[in-house]
C-alpha positions in Angstrom: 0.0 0.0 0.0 2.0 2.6 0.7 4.0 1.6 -2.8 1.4 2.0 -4.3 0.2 5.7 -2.1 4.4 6.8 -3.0 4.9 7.5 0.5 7.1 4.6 1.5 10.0 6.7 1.8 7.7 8.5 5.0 7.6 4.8 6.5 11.9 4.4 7.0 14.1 6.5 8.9 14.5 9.2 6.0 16.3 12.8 5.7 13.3 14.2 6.7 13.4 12.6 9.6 17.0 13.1 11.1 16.5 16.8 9.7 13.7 17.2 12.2 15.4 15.5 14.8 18.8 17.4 14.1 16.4 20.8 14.4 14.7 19.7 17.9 18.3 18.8 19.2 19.3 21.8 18.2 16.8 24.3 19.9 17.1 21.5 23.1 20.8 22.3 23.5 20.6 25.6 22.8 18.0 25.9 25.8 20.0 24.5 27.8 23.0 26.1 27.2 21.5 29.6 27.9 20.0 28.1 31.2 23.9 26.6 32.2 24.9 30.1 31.0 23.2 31.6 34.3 25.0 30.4 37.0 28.4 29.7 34.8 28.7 32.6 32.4 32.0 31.6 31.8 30.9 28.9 29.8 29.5 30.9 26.5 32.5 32.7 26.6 34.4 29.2 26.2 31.7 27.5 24.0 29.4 30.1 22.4 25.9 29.7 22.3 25.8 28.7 18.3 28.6 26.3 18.4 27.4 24.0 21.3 23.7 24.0 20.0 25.2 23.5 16.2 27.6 20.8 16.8 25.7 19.3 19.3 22.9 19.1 17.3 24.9 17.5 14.4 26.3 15.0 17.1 23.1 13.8 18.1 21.9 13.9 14.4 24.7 11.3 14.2 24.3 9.3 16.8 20.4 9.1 16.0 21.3 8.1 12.2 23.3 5.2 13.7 20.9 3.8 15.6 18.4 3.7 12.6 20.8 1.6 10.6 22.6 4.4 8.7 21.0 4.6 5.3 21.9 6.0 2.3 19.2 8.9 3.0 20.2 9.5 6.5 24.1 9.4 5.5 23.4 11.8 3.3 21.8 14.0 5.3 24.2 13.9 8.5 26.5 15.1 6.0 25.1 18.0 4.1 24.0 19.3 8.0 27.3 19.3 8.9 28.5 20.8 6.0 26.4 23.8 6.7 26.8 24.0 10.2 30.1 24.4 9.6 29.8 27.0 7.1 27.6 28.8 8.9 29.8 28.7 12.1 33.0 29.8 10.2 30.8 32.6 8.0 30.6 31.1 4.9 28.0 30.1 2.6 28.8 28.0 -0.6 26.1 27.0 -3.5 24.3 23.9 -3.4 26.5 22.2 -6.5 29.8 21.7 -4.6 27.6 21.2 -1.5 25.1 18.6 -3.3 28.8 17.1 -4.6 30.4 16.3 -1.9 28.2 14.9 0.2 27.8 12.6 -2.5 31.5 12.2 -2.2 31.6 11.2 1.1 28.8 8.8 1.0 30.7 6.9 -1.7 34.3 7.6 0.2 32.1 5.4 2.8 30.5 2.8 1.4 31.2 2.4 -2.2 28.4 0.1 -2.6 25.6 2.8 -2.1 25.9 3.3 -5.5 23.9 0.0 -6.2 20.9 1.8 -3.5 17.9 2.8 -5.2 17.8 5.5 -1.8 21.3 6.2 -3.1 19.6 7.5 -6.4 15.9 8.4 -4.6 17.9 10.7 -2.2 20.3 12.7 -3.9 18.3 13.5 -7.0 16.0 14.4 -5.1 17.9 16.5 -3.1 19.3 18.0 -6.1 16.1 18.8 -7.5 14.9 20.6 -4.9 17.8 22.7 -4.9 18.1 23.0 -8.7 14.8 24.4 -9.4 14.7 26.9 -5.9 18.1 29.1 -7.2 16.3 32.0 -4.7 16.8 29.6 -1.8 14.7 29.1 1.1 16.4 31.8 3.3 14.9 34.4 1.3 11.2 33.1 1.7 10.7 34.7 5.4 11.8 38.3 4.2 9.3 37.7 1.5 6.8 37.0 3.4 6.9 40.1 5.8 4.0 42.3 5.9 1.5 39.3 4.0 -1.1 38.1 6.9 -1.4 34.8 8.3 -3.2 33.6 5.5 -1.9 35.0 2.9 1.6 33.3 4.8 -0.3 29.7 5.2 -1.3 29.6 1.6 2.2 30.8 0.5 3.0 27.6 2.7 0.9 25.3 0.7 1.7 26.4 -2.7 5.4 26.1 -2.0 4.6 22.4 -0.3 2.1 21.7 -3.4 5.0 22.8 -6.3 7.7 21.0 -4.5 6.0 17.9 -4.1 5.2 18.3 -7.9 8.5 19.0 -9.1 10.2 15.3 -7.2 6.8 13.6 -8.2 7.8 14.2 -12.0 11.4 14.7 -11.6 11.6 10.8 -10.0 8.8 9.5 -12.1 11.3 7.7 -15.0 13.9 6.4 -12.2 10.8 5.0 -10.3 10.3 3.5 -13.5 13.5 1.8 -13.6 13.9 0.9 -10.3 10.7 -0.5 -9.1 8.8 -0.8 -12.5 5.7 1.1 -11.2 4.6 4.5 -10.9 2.2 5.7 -8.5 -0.3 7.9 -9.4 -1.9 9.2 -6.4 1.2 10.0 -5.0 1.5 13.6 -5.0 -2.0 13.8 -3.7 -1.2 11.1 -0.8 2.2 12.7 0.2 0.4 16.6 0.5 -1.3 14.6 3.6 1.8 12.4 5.1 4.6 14.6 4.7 2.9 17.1 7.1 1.3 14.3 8.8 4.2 12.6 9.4 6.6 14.9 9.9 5.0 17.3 12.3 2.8 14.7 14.1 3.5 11.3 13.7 7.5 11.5 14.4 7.3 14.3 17.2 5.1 11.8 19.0 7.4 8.8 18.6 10.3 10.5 19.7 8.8 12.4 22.6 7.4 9.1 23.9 10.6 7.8 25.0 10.0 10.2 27.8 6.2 10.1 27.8 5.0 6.6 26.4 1.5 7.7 26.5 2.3 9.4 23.7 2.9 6.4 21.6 -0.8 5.5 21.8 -1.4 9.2 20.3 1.1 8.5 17.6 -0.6 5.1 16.9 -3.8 7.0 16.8 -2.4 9.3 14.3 -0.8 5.7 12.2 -4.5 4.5 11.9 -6.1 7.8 10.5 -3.3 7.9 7.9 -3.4 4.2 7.2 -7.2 4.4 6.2 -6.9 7.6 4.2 -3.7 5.7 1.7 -5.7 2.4 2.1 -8.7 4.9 0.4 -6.2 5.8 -2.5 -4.9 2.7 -2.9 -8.3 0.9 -3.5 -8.5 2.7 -7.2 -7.1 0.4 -9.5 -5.6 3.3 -11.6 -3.9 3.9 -8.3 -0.1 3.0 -9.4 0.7 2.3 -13.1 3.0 -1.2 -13.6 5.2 -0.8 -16.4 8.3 -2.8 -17.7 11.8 -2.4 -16.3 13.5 -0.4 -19.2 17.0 -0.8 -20.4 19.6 0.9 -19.3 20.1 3.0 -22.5 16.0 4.2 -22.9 16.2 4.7 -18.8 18.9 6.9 -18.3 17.6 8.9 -21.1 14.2 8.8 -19.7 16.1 10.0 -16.0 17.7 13.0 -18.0 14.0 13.9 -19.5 12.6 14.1 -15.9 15.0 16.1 -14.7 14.5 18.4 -17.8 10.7 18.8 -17.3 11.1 20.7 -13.9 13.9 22.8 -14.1 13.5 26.8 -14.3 13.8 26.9 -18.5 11.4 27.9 -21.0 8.7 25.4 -21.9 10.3 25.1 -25.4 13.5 23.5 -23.8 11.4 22.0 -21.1 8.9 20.2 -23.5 12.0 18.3 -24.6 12.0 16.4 -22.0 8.6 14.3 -23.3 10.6 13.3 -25.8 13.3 11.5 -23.7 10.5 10.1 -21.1 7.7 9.0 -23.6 9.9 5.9 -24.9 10.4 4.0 -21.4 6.4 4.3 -21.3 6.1 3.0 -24.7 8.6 0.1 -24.5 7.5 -3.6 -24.2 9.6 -6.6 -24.1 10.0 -8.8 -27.3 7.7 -11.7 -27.2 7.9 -14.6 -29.0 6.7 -14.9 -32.6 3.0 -16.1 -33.4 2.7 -19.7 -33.8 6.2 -20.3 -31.0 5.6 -20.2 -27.3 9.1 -19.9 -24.1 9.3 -21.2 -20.8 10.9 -20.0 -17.8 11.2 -22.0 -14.9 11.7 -19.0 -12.5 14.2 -19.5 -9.3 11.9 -19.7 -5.9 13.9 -21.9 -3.9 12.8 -25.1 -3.7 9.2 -25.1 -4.9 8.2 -24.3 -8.5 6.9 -21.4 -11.0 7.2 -21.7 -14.3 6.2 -19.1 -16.8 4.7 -19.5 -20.6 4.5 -16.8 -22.8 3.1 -17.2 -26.3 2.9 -14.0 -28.6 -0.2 -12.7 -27.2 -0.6 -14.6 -23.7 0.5 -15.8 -20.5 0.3 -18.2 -18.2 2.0 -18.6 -15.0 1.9 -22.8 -13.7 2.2 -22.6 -9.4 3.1 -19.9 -7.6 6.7 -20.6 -5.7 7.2 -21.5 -1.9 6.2 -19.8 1.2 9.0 -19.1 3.0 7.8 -17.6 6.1 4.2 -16.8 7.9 4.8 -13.6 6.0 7.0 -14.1 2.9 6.8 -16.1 0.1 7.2 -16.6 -3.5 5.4 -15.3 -5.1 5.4 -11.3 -3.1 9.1 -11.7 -3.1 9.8 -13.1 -6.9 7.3 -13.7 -8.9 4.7 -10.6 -9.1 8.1 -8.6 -9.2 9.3 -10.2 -12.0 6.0 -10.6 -13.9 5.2 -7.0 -13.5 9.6 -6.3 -14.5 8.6 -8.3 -17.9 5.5 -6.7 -18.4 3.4 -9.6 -18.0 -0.6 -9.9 -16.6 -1.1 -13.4 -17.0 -4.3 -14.9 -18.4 -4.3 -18.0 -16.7 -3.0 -19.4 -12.9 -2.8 -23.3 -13.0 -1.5 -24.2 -9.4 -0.7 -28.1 -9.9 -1.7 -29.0 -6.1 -2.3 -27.4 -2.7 1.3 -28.4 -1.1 2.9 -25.0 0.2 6.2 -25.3 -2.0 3.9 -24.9 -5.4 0.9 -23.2 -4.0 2.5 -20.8 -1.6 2.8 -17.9 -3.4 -0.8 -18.0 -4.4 -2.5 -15.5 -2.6 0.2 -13.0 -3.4 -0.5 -13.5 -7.7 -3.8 -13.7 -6.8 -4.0 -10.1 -5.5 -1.9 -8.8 -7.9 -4.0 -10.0 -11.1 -7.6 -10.5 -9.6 -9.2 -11.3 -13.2 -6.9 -14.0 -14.4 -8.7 -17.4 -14.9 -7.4 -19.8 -11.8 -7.1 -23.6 -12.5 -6.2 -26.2 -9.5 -7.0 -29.6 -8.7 -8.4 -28.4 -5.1 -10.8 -25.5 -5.7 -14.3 -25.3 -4.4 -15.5 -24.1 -7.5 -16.0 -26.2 -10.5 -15.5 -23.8 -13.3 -11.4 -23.5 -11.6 -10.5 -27.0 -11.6 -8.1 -28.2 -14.1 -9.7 -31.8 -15.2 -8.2 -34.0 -17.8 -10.2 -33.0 -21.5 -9.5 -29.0 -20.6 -7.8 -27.9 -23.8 -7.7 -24.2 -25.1 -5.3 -22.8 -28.2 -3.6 -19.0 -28.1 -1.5 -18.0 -31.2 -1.3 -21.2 -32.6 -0.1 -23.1 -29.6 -2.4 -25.5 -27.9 -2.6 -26.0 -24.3 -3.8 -29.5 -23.1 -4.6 -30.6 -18.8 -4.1 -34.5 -18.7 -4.4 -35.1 -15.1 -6.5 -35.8 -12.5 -9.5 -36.3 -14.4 -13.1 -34.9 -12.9 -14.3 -38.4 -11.1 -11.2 -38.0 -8.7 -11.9 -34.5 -7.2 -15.1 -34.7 -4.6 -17.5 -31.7 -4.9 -15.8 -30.0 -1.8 -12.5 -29.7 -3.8 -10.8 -32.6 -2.2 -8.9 -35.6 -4.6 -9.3 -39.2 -3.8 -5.7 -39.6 -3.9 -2.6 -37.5 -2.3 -1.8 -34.2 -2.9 1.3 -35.1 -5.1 -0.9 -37.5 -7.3 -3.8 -35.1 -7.8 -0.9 -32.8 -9.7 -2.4 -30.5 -12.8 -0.5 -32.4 -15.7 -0.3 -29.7 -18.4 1.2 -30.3 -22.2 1.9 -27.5 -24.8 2.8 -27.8 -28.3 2.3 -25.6 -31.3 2.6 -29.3 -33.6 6.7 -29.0 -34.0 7.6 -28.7 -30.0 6.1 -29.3 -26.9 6.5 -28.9 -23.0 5.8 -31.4 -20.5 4.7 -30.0 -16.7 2.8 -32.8 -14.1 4.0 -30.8 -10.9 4.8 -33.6 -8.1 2.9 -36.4 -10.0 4.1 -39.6 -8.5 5.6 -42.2 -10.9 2.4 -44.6 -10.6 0.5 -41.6 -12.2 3.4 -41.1 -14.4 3.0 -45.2 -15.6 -0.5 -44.7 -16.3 0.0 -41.7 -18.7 1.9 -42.5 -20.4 0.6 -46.4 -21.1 -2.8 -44.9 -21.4 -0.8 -42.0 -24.2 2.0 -43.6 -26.0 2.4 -41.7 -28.7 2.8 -38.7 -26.1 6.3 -36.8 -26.9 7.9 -33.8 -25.1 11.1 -32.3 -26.5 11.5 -30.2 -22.8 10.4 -31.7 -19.6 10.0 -30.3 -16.0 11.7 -32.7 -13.6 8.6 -33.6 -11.7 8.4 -33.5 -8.2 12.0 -31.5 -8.5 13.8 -34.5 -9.2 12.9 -36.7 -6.2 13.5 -40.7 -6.5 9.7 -40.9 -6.3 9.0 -39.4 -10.2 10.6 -39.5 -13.4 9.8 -43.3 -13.6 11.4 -44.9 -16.8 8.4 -45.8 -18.6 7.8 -41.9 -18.8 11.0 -40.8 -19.7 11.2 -43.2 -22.3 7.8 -42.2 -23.7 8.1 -38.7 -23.4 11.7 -38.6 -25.1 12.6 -35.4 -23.8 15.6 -33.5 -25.0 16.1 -31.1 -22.2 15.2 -31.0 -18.6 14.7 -28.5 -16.5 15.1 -29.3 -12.6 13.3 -26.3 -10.2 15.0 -27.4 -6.7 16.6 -25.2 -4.0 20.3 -24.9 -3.0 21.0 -27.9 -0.4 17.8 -28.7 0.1 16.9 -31.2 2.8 15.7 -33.6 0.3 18.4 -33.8 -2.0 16.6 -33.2 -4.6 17.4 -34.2 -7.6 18.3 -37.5 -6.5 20.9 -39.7 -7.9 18.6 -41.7 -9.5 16.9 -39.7 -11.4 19.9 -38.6 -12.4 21.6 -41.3 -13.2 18.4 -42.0 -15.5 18.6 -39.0 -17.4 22.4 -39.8 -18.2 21.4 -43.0 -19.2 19.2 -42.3 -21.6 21.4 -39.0 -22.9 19.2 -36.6 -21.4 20.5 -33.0 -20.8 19.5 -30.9 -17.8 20.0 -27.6 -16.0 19.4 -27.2 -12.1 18.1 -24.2 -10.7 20.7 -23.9 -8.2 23.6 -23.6 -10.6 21.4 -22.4 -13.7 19.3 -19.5 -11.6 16.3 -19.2 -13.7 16.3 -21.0 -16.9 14.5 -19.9 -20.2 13.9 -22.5 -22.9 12.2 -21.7 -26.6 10.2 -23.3 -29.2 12.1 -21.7 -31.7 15.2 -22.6 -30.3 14.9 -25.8 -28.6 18.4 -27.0 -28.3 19.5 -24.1 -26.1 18.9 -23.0 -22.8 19.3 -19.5 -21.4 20.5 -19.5 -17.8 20.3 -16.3 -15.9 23.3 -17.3 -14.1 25.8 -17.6 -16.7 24.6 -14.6 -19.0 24.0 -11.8 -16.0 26.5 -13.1 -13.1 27.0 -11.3 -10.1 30.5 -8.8 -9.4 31.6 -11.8 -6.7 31.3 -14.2 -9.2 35.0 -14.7 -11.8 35.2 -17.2 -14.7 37.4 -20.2 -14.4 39.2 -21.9 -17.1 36.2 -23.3 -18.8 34.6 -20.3 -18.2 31.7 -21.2 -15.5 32.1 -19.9 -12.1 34.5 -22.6 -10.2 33.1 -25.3 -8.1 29.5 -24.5 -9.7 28.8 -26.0 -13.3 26.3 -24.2 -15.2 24.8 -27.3 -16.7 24.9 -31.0 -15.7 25.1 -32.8 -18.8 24.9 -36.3 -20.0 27.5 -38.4 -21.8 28.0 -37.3 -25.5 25.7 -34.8 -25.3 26.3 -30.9 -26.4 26.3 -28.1 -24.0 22.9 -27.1 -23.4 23.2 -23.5 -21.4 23.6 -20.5 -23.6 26.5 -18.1 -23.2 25.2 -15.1 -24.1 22.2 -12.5 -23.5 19.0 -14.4 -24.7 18.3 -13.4 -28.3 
């Protein structure tokens, strides 16, 4: 929700934050200070009155930062405070460029790393903005303001709130983009209410009940009133637009644009910056070609998700693990990298109800409310997959083989165990075809494929992740798969795949990738002989070639005897 509202940044220990705490220390010390000053007068004439509440204030700023977990935004800030206080206290004033510069500087000089932060990004362009497009400065804004009447003062207030939450708001709009791949659309509206909210209510209540807890309950009481006015926004569906994550090229250039749009230029130069910004909105992912279909078995863990894209459709088949009583799957991986590729898919299939396929369901099913759900437990007729289903988008026809109807009871139930009531799902567009059964057991398996023997697949997902109890041989050698594509987590406490099925594939000259090693792995029609694994083409800075070129003491690909390489090198084409 508050993704979607924009005011996430509100909800973590940001700038704004330490600012305001930096300004309450401040005043505190400098209180105090002229109270000590009464009975020790000496002691402004050895710490004047606007060092010890400026560098104590700074100090405290620190110290608070610290204890927050020292973010980028709140680095970033404890620097640019002391940078002025300092300037201030030796009688100096610089511009905001050298200023803006190296406080940047120093964040790096500390942790290089920040440069990989979206905050890192978020904070100081933000910053920068702010500063870009107010060259009079905010110092000027009280002389202005003398003579006007407390109205005319509070809506000078407003409009300058209302403009500079305008200016970030469009300004951040295309790195949103490219960070998070969504844009939220109430979010200038939203943040005119929680920055002031809070900022001058919400945080001075937190703080101040470390001394007075009562006050927490006000502050909690101020939580909820903000909570149901974002939870209002966010209802609209038109609330946040979803877009896919650019390239670097169309991004940066998109970045540029937003900055361009707000700065004090004429509109003719401003107006440019459409130009630069309107391609990152008007960008979609290639898809494949009518007639071809891909899949890509995502990396969850152990569990599955497996995505199928045909030129004008998706569908996703189970939903990843739960990994906690408040994480799983498919919030952590696979909306985010649906909504990163651009896809809404059409149809859900989860294969069974076990946690490790069906865990993430809730999550997709939130995100994409209208797709069509098929699972071999649902109340609801009209969403179980039954054996006989078949549908056809862009010449590729999708076919559900298993369980058929008489073994699901009208509550939802199956007559037999979870694993052997597994959606078995086939897709082929008449030259390839995928094979995907879930956890099907291998007595299931038998009676496929005797009941279908002229049943081919040229990729198959290693059912039940490879355990001892699937992959029987009277499937594998009906099926006569080329590739196979093994969905298992790192050390898992199944040891999954087994040696078995392993030693099954290599005997019948079977080629295989294994999530683990591969990271997620994307297979074509249109290429079937190849496999794209996200580990090899994108790898991580830790990661260094050996000799043969894979990272050492992790093969990309296990592959049978006399058998070609089946991982790809490069970028997907």
């Amino acid at each position: 929700m508050f993704r979607t509202t924009g005011v996430a940044h509100l909800m973590s220990i940001s700038g704004l934050h330490v600012t305001l705490f930096a300004w309450l220390a401040t005043r505190l010390i400098g209180a105090l200070w002229r109270r000590l000053a009464r009975p020790w007068p000496r002691l402004l004439l050895a710490v004047p009155l606007p060092l010890a509440a400026g560098l104590g204030g700074v100090l405290l700023a620190t110290l608070y930062a610290l204890f927050s977990g020292w973010g980028v935004p709140s680095q970033r800030t404890v620097l640019m405070l002391g940078l002025v206080v300092g300037l201030r206290l030796l009688g100096r004033q610089w511009p905001w460029p050298p200023l803006w510069g190296l406080a940047m500087a120093a964040v790096l000089a500390l942790d290089p790393w920040a440069l990989l932060q979206p905050g890192f990004w978020l904070s100081f362009v933000a910053v920068g903005i702010l500063f870009a497009t107010d060259p009079a400065g905010r110092d000027a804004r009280p002389a202005a303001s003398e003579g006007l009447s407390r109205s005319r003062r509070l809506a000078r207030a407003a409009w300058g709130q209302w403009r500079e939450q305008a200016v970030v708001t469009v300004a951040l709009a295309p790195l949103s983009l490219l960070l998070f791949g969504q844009l939220s659309v109430v979010g200038l509206v939203a943040n005119l209410l929680a920055i002031p909210w809070v900022t001058l209510l919400v945080t001075p209540l937190a703080l101040l009940g470390v001394a007075l807890p009562w006050l927490w309950d006000a502050a909690a009481l101020a939580v909820q009133a903000l909570h149901g006015w974002l939870a209002w926004l966010a209802q609209f569906g038109w609330a946040a637009v979803f877009r896919p994550i650019p390239p670097l090229p169309l991004a940066v250039l998109a970045a540029l644009g937003g900055v361009l749009l707000v700065l004090r230029l004429p509109w003719t130069m401003r107006s440019a910056g459409l130009l630069l910004v309107w391609p990152v909105f008007a960008w979609q992912p290639a898809r494949p070609a009518a007639g071809e279909f891909e899949v890509v078995a995502v990396d969850v863990g152990q569990g599955s998700a497996v995505l199928l894209r045909t030129a004008q459709h998706s569908l996703l088949y189970d939903a990843g693990p739960r990994y906690g009583a408040d994480s799983d799957a498919g919030q952590r991986v696979v909306v985010p990298l649906l909504r990163a590729l651009g896809e809404a898919p059409d149809t859900v299939v989860i294969s069974h109800r076990d946690s490790d396929h069906a865990g993430g369901a809730g999550a997709v099913r939130a995100a994409w409310p209208r797709a069509r759900w098929l699972s071999s437990f649902d109340v609801d007729p009209a969403q179980r997959c039954a054996a006989g289903q078949s549908w056809t988008w862009d010449g590729v026809r999708f076919e559900v083989l298993h369980p058929t109807p008489e073994l699901i009871r009208p509550d939802g139930t199956g007559l037999l165990p979870s694993n052997a009531m597994s959606c078995v799902l086939r897709v082929d567009n008449g030259r390839r075809s995928v094979w995907l059964s879930g956890d099907l057991d291998a007595e299931r398996e038998t009676r496929l494929a005797l009941d279908r023997p002229d049943l081919r697949a040229d990729l198959l997902l290693a059912p039940h992740h490879g355990s001892a109890s699937s992959s029987s041989p009277v499937l594998l050698n009906t099926l006569r798969p080329s590739v196979v594509l093994i969905q298992s987590g790192y050390r898992n406490r199944f040891h999954h795949p087994a040696p078995l099925v392993l030693e099954r594939y290599r005997e019948r000259g079977l080629r295989w990738v294994n999530t683990p090693q591969c990271g997620a792995a994307t297979w074509r029609s249109a290429a079937p002989e190849r496999v794209h694994c996200e580990r090899a083409s994108d790898r991580r800075y830790w990661h260094h070639a050996g000799a043969d070129g894979g990272v050492p003491g992790a093969p990309v690909a296990d592959v049978g005897p006399a058998s070609e390489p089946v991982v790809s090198e490069g970028p997907p084409e």
